[in-house]
C-alpha positions in Angstrom: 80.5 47.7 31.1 83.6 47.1 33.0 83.8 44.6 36.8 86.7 44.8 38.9 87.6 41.6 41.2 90.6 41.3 42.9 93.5 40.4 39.9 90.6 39.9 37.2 88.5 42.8 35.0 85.3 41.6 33.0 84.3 43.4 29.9 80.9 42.8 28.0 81.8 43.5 24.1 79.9 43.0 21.2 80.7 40.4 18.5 78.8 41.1 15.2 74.6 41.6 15.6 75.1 39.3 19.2 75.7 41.0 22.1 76.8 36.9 23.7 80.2 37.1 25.8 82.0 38.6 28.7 85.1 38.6 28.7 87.4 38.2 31.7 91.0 39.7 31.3 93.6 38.1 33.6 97.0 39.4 34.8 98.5 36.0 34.7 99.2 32.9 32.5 98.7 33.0 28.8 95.7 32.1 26.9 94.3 32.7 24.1 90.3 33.0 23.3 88.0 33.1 20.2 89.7 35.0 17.1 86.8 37.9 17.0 87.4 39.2 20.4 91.4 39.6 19.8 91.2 43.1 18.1 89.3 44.5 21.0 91.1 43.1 23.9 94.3 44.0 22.5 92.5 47.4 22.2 91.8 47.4 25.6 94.8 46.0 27.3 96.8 48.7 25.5 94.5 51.6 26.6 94.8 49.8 30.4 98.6 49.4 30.0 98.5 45.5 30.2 100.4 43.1 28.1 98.2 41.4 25.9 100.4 38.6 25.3 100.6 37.8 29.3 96.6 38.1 29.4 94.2 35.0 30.3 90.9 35.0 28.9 87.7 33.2 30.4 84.6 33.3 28.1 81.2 34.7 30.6 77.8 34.3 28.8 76.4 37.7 28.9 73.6 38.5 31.4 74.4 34.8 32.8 77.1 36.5 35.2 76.3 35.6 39.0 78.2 35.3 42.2 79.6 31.3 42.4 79.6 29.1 45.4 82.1 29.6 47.5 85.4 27.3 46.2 83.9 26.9 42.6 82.0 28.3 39.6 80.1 27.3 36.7 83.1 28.1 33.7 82.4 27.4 30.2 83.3 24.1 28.4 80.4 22.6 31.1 82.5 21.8 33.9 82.9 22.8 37.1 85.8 25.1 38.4 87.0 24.2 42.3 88.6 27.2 43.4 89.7 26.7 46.1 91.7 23.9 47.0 90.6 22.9 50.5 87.1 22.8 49.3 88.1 19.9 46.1 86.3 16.6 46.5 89.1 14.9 45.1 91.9 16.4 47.2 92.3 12.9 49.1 92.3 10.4 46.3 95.4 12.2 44.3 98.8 11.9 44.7 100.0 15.5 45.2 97.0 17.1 46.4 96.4 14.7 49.2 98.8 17.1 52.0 98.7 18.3 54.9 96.3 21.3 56.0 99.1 24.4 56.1 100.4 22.7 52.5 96.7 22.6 50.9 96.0 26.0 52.4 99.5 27.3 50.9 98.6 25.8 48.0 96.1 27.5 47.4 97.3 30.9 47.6 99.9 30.5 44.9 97.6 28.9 42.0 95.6 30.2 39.7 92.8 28.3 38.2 91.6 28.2 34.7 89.4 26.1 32.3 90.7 25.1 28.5 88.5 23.5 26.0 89.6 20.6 23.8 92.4 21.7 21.4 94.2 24.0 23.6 98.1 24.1 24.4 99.5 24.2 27.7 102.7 24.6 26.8 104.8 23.7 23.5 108.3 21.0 22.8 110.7 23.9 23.8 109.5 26.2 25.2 111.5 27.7 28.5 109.8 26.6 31.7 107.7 28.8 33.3 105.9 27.2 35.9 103.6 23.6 36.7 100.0 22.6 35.6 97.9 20.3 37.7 95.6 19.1 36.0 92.1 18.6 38.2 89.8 17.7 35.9 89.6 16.6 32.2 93.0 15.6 29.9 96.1 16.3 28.7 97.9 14.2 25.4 101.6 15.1 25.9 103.4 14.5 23.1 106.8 15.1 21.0 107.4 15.8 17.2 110.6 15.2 14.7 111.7 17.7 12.6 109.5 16.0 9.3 106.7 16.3 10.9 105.7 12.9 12.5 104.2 12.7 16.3 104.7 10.6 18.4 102.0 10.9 21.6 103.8 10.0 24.9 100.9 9.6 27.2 98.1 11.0 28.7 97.9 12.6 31.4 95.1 11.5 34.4 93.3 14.4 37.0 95.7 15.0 39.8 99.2 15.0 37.9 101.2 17.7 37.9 102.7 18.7 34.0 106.5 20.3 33.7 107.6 19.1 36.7 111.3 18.3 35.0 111.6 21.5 33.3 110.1 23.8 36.5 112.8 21.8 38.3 115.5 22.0 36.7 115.1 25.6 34.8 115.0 23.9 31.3 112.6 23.9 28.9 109.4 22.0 28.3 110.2 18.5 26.7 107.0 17.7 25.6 103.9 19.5 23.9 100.7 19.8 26.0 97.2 19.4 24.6 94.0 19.6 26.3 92.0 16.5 24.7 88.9 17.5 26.3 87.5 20.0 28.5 89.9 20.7 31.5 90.3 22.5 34.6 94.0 23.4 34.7 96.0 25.2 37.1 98.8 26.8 37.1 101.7 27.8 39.5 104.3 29.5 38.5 108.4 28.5 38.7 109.3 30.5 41.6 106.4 30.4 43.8 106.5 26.3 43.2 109.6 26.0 44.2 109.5 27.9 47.0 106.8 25.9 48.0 109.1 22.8 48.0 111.7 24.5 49.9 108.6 24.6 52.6 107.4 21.8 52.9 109.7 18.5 52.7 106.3 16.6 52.0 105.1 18.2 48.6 108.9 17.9 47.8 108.1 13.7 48.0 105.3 13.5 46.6 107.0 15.3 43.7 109.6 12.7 44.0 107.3 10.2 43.9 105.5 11.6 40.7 108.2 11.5 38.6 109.1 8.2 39.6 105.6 7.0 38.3 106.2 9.2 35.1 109.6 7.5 34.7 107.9 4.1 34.8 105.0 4.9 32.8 107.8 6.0 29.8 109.6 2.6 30.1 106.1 0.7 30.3 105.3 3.0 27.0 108.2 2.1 25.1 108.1 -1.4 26.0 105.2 -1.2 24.3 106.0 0.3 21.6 109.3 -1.4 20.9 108.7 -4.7 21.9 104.6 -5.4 20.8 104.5 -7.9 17.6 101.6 -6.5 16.4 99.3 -3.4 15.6 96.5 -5.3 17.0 98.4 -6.2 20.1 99.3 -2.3 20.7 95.6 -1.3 20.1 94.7 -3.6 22.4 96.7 -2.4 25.2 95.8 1.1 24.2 91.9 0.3 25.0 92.3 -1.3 28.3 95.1 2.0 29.1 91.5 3.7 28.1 89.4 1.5 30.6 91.6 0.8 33.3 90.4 1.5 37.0 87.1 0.4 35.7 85.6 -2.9 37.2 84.6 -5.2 35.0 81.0 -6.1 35.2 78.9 -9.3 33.8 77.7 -6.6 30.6 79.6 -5.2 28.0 81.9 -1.6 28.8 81.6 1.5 27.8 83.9 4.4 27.0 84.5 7.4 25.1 86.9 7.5 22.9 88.1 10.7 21.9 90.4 10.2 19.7 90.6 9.6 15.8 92.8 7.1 13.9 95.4 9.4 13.3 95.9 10.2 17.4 95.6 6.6 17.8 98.5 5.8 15.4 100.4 8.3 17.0 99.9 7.1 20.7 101.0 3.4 19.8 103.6 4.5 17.1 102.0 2.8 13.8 100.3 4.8 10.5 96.3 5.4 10.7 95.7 2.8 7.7 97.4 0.0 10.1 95.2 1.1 13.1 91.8 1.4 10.9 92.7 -2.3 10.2 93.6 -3.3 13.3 90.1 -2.3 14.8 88.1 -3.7 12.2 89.9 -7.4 12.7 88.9 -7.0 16.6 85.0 -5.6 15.8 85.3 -8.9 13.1 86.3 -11.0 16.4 83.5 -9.6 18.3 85.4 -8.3 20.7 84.5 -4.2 20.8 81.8 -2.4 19.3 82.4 1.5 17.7 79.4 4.0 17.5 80.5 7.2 17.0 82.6 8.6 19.7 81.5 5.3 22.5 83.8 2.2 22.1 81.7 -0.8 23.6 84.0 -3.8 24.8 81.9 -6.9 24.7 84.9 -9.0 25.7 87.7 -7.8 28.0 89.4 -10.6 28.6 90.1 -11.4 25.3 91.6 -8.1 24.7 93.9 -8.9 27.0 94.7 -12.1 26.0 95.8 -10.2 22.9 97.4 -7.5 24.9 99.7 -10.1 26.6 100.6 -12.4 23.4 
């Protein structure tokens, strides 16, 4: 069963005894889906002529297909995809999304939007520049290796920044490796059609500006620190309230997911996962957090903090 619509094809294949997925080929940026569908698509992007190494994938649950709202659908990984940029809730409260009307509405004719689950790459250390991703929803560890092996994780990235601004720029490559952390709405624009959407209109060209001014702070604030912290305990402290900051503080404990293991951890604040597995269980010995699972309760901020500052 084959659907045409407008750049996009969906095919309905059959995986093993379940007939389960759709899948939705697209002509654009490069993603990969689950292992047991790569035979046939590669299959039927040869007998299509199309370049299965340029192809996009989106997962459709079969006999779920229906015709979305207008501006966003129901994609897998349980979130919502917006479309359409003049219809996003959010277009207001982020940085470079918050433009004017013939920007937004330009804007959206030259992205493409796609979801990624947790565990995908945007884009690799290296790797020539082909374009931006803005990431809407969900987020994205960015980080860089050395040549043994060890990773260090640079940040991570909020909904509304834009990722490979410096390479898409400049025409170098990506610095940093991309990594969806959990499930995402991404989209993509490519090199050319950014920047010639700076070269028309002076204001997305500031707010660019202005974004990788708040990158360049956030990288000295990082290695400040990383470089200049006394102790493990005083970096894992920091890192939690990085993980709970914009959130008020209320008279009860907080709440957060924390989706990340020991090893991730260790990474982000530049220590080994033994030292970080300590670290946490001399602040759960001080009563100041709680972890159950994947939830990290703090039952006292502000003495995190006061840690955080020594």
């Amino acid at each position: 069963m084959l659907k045409l619509a407008n750049s996009r094809e969906t095919i309905y294949l059959k995986c093993g005894r379940k007939n389960v997925t759709g899948v939705t080929f697209y002509r654009d940026c490069a993603h990969i889906c689950r292992p047991d569908f790569l035979v046939k698509l590669t299959k039927y992007a040869m007998e299509k002529n199309l370049s299965p190494s340029v192809g996009r994938f989106r997962l459709v649950p079969l006999g779920k297909e229906r015709n979305p709202a207008a501006g966003s659908i129901r994609a897998p990984y349980g979130i919502e995809i917006i479309e359409n940029c003049m219809t996003c809730p959010h277009r207001e409260e982020r940085l470079f999304c918050d433009l004017p009307p013939a920007a937004v509405q330009r804007l959206s004719t030259i992205t493409s939007a796609s979801s990624y689950p947790k565990g995908a790459t945007l884009f690799v250390e290296g790797q020539p520049g082909r374009g931006v991703y803005i990431v809407c929803s969900g987020r994205v560890k960015l980080s860089t290796s050395s040549i043994d092996g060890k990773t260090l994780i640079v940040r991570l990235s909020q909904p509304g920044e834009v990722l490979g601004l410096p390479a898409t720029v400049t025409g170098t490559s990506y610095e940093l490796m991309a990594e969806v952390v959990e499930p995402a709405q991404v989209n993509f624009i490519s090199s050319q059609d950014f920047l010639s959407f700076l070269r028309e209109f002076g204001e997305v060209a500031l707010r660019v500006a202005q974004q990788l001014g708040k990158t360049y702070h956030s990288a000295i604030a990082e290695i400040r620190a990383i470089g200049l912290s006394h102790s493990a305990e005083e970096k894992l402290a920091r890192f939690i309230l990085d993980l709970v900051a914009g959130r008020k503080s209320e008279q009860g404990p907080i709440k957060a997911k924390l989706n990340f293991t020991h090893e991730e951890i260790a990474q982000n604040i530049g220590t080994s996962r033994e030292t970080v597995t300590r670290a946490f269980a001399d602040l759960k010995k001080k009563n100041l957090l709680i972890v159950k699972g994947s939830t990290i309760t703090i039952n006292d901020r502000s003495g995190l903090e006061r840690i955080a500052q020594d």
